[in-house]
C-alpha positions in Angstrom: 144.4 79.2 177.0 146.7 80.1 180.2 150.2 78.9 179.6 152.0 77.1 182.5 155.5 76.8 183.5 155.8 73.6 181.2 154.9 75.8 178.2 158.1 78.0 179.1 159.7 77.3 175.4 156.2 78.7 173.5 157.4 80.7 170.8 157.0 84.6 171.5 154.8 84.8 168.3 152.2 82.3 169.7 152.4 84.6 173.1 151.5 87.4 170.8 148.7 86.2 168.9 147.2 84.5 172.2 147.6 87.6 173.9 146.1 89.6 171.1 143.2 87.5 170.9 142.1 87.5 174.6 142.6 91.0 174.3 139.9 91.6 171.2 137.8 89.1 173.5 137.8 91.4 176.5 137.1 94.5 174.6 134.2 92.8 172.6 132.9 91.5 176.5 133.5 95.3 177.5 131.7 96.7 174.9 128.7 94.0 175.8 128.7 94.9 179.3 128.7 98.9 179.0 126.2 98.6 176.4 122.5 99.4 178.4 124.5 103.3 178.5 124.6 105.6 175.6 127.4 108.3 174.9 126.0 111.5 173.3 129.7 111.1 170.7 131.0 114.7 171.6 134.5 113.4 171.9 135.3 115.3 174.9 136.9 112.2 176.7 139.0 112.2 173.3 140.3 115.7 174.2 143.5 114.0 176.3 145.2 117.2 177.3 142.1 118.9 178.3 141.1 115.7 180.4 143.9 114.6 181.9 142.7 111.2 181.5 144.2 109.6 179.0 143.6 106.0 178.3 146.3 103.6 179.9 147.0 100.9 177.3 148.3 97.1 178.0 150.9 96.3 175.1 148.7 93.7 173.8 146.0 97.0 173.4 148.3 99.1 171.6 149.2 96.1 169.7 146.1 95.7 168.1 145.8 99.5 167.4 148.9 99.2 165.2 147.4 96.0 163.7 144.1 97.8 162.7 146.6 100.7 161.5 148.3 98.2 159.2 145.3 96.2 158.1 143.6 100.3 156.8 147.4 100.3 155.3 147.5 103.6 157.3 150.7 105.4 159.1 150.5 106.8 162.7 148.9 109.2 163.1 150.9 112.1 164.2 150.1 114.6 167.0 147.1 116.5 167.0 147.8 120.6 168.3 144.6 120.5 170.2 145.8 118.1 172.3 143.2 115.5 170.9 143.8 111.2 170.7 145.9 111.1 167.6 143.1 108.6 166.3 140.3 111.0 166.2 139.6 112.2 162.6 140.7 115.8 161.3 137.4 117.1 162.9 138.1 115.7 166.4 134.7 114.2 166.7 135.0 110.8 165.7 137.6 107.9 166.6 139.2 106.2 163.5 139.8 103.2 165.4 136.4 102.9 167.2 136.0 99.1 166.5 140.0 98.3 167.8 139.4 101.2 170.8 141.4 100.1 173.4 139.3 99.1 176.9 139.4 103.0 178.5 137.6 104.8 176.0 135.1 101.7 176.2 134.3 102.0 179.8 134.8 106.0 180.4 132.3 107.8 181.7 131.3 111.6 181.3 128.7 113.6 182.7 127.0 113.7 179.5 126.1 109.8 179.4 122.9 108.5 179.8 122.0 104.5 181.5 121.6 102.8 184.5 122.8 104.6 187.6 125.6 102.1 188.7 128.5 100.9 187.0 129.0 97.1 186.3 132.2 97.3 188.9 132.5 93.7 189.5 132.3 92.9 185.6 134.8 95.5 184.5 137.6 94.0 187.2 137.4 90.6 186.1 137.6 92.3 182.3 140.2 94.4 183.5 142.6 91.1 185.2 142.1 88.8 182.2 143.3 91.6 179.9 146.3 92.1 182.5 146.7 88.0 182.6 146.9 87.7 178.9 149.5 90.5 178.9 151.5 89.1 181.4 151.3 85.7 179.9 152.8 87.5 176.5 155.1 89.5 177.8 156.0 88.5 182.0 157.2 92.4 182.6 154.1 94.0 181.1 152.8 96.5 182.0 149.8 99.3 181.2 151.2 102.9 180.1 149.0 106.1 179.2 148.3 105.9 175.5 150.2 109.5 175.0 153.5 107.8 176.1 152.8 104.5 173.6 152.3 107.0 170.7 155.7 109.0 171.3 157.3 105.9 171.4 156.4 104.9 168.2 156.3 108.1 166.7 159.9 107.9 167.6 160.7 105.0 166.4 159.5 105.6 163.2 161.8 108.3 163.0 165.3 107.3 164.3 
């Protein structure tokens, strides 16, 4: 569903749960499209510090992490000291969100996969602008931020 200019009075809440549902569409279609290439689960993507490649999330993204959060009746995970995703599990080896993961850790690539030899380039755009259309359709100003900075945010938050 793409909202127009005539839909300018739809309630923010209907933004949300449109936006939130495209979103779980496009990861489920990403997920489908990387599938012919197999990741040998070291977590070594995972390790964001060590990387320097940290996810970057759309709102609607994070959004559904914190839904999935809610729905396990889990807090936020707090900081990990190894520099880790905060959603990895206490042995840093496996994500605790895998099925919500947001669309980066579903389309990275390490030296350690195995698959075809290209990339599905043209797919992953087209994934990549729908997420970015629903976003902007929720939220006009939207815009993707490294999932680090989304996780201090809330962390503060749920502090102050």
């Amino acid at each position: 569903m793409k909202f127009t200019d005539d839909d300018a009075e739809v309630p923010e809440p209907v933004r949300r749960k449109h936006a939130l549902a495209e979103t779980r569409e496009v990861l489920r279609k990403a997920s489908e499209t990387y599938r012919p290439w197999s990741c040998p689960s070291t977590a070594e993507c995972c390790q964001l510090t060590k990387t320097g490649r940290p996810p970057w999330l759309w709102p609607s993204e994070w959004a559904v992490l914190l839904e999935r959060l809610k729905r396990d009746a889990r807090p936020l995970p707090p900081l990990r000291a190894d520099g880790g995703c905060p959603f990895l599990d206490v042995s840093g080896l496996r994500c605790t969100v895998y099925e919500d993961r947001p669309f980066g850790c579903r389309t990275f690539f390490c030296h350690r996969v195995s698959g075809p030899s290209t990339q599905p380039t043209f797919a992953t755009n087209d994934l990549l602008h729908q997420l970015e259309g629903a976003n902007v359709e929720w939220q006009e100003e939207a815009q993707p931020k490294p999932l680090p900075e989304w996780h201090a945010a809330a962390l503060g938050a749920s502090r102050g």
